[in-house]
C-alpha positions as CSV (number, residue, x, y, z in Angstrom):
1,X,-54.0,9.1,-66.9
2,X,-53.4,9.1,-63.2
3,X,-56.0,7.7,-60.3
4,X,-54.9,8.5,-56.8
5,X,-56.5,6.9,-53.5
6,X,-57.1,9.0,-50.6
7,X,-57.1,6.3,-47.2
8,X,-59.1,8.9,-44.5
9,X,-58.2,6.4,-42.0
10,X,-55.9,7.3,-39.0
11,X,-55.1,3.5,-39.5
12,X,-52.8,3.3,-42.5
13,X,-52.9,-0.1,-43.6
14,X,-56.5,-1.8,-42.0
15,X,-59.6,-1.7,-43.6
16,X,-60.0,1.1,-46.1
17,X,-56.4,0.3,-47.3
18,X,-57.1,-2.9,-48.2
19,X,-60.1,-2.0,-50.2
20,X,-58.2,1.1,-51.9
21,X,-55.4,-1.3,-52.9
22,X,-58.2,-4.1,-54.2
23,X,-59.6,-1.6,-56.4
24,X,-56.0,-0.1,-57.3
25,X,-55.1,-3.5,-58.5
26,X,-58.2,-4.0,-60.7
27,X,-57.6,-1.0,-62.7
28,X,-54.2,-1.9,-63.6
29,X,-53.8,-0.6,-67.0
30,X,-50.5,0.2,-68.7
31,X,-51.9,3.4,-69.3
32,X,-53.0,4.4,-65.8
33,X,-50.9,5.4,-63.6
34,X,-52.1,4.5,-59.5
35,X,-51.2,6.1,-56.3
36,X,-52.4,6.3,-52.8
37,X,-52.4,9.1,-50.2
38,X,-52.5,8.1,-46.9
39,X,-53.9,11.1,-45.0
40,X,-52.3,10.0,-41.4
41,X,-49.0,10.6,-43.1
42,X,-49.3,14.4,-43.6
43,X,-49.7,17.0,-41.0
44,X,-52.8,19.1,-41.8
45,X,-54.2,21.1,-39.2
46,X,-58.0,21.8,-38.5
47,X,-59.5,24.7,-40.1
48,X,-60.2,27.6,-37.9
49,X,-63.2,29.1,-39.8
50,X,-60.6,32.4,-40.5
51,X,-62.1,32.4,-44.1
52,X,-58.7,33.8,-45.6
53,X,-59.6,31.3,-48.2
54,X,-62.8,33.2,-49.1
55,X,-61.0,36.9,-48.9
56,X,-57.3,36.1,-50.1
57,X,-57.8,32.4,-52.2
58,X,-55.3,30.7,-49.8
59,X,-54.9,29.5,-46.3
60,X,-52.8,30.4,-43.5
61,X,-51.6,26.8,-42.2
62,X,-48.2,25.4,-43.3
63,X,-48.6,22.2,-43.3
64,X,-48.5,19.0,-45.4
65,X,-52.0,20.2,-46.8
66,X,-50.1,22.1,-50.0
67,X,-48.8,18.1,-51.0
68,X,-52.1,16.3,-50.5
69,X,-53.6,19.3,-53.0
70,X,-51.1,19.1,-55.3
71,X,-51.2,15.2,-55.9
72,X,-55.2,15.8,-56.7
73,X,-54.9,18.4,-58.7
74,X,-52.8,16.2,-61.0
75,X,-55.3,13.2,-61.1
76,X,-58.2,12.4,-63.6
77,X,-59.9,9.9,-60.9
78,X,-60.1,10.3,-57.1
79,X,-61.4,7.7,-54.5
80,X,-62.2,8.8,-51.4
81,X,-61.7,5.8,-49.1
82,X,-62.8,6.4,-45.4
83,X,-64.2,4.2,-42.3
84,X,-67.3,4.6,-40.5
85,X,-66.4,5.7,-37.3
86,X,-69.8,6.0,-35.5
87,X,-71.4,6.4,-38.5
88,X,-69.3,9.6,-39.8
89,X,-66.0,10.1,-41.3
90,X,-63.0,9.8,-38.7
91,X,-61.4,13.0,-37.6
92,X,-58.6,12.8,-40.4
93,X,-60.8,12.8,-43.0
94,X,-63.0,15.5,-42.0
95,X,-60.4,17.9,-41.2
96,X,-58.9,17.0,-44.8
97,X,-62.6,18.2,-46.1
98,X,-62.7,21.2,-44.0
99,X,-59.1,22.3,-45.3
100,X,-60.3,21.8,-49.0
101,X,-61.9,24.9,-49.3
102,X,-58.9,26.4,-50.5
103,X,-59.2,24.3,-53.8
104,X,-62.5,25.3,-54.5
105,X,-62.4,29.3,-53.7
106,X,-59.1,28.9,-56.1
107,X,-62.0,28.3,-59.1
108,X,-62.5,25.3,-58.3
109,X,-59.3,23.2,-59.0
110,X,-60.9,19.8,-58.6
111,X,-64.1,20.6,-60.9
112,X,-64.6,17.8,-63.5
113,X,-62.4,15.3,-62.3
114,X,-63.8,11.3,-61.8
115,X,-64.3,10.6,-58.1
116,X,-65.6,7.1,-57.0
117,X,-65.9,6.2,-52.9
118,X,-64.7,3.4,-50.8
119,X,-66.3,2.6,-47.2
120,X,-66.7,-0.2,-44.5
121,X,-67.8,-0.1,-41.1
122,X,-68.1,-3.4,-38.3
123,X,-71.3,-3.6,-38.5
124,X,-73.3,-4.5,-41.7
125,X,-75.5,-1.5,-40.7
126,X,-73.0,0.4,-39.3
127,X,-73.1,4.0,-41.5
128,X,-71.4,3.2,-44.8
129,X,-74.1,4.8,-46.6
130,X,-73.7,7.9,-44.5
131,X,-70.1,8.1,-44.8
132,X,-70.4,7.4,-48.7
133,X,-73.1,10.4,-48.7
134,X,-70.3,12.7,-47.0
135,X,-67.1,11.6,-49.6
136,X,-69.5,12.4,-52.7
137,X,-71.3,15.6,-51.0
138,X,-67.6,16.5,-50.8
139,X,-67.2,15.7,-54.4
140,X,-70.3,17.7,-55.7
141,X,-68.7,20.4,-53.8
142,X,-65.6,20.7,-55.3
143,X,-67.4,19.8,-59.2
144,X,-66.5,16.2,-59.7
145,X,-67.7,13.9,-61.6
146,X,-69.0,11.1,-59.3
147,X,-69.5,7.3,-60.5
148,X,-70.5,3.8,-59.1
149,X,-70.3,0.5,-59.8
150,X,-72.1,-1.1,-63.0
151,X,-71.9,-4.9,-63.1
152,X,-74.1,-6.9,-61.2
153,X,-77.2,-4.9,-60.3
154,X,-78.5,-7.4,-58.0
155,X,-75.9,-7.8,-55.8
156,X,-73.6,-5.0,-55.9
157,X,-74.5,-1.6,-54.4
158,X,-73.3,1.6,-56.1
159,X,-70.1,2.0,-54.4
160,X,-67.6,-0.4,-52.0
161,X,-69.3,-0.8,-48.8
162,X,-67.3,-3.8,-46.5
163,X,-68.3,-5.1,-43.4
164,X,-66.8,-7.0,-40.4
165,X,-70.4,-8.6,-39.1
166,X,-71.3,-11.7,-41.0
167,X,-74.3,-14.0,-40.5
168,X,-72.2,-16.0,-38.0
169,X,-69.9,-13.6,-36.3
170,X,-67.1,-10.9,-37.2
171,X,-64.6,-11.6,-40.1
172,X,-61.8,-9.2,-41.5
173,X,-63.0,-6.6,-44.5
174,X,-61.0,-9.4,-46.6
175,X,-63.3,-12.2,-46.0
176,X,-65.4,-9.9,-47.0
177,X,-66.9,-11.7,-50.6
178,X,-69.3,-8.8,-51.6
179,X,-66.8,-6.1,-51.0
180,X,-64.3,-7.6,-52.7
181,X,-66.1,-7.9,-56.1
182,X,-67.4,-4.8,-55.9
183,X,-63.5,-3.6,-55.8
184,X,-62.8,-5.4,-58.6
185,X,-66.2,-3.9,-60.7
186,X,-64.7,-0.7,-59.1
187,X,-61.9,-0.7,-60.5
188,X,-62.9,-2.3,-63.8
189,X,-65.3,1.0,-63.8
190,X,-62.6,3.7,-63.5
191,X,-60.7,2.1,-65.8
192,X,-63.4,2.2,-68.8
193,X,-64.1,5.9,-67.5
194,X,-60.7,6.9,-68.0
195,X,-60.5,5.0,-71.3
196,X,-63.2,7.2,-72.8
197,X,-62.9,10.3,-71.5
């Protein structure tokens, strides 16, 4: 069983790679098998609208976009880690969205796969949920299978949300209590999911 980490962050290790690798290391399993894609390491281009994907089932570009497809296709879970930048995914995420067409009009290649989201923004109220709606309206899209957090219902949310803003001030994502434990029942999750599947 294999879970791969997608960090949509032009920043490859702030925020959202902390709170990919605090969920990584929670499902530690001998069985499962972790890895992370940081998406400012590949060159993918925007897509251009051309719809080659729709005629032909592929795209034009030759880029890095080919690696980051292949590493998803080959994993049972997916989280889809990305920042709020003004309340939306940042640019590198949303071109990775746009070039994932291909995957789906190639029958849907990641249909029935686990996917699970990861977010943070600086302010408390600073568009996680908006960015969380994006990653799993991207996941429905491509046919996954998309699951939150069950532990605490009272104080976790459905998926990792961190914020910056406390009470008092600003704080790094890793002073960030709530966040935190909801990696950890994050990753606890995935690994049950993957254990029964």
């Amino acid at each position: 069983m294999k879970v791969v980490g997608v960090v949509g962050s032009p920043r490859k290790k702030g925020n959202t790679s902390f709170l990919m690798e605090e969920v990584l290391r929670a499902v530690e399993d001998p069985v499962i098998e972790t890895d992370i894609l940081y998406l400012s390491d590949y060159v993918i281009e925007e897509c251009d609208g051309c719809d080659l994907c729709v005629r032909d089932r592929q795209c034009p570009k030759d880029d890095d976009m080919t690696t980051v497809e292949h590493a998803l296709v080959e994993a049972d879970c997916i989280i889809l880690g990305s920042p709020s930048y003004f309340g939306q995914v940042p640019a590198v995420m949303k071109t990775f969205i746009d070039r994932s067409r291909t995957m789906k009009m190639q029958n849907t290649r990641l249909k029935n796969k686990y996917c699970a989201v990861i977010t943070h923004a600086g302010l408390r109220n600073g568009g996680q949920e908006m960015v969380a709606s994006s990653l799993v309206n991207f996941a429905l899209g491509h046919g996954m299978l998309v699951f939150g957090t069950c532990e605490d219902p009272v104080s976790e949310g459905f998926f990792v949300a961190g914020s910056l803003q406390k009470d008092d001030g600003w704080r790094f994502v890793k002073k960030d209590p709530l966040a935190i434990q909801t990696c950890k029942s994050m990753g606890k999750r995935i690994r049950d999911v993957l254990k029964k599947s």
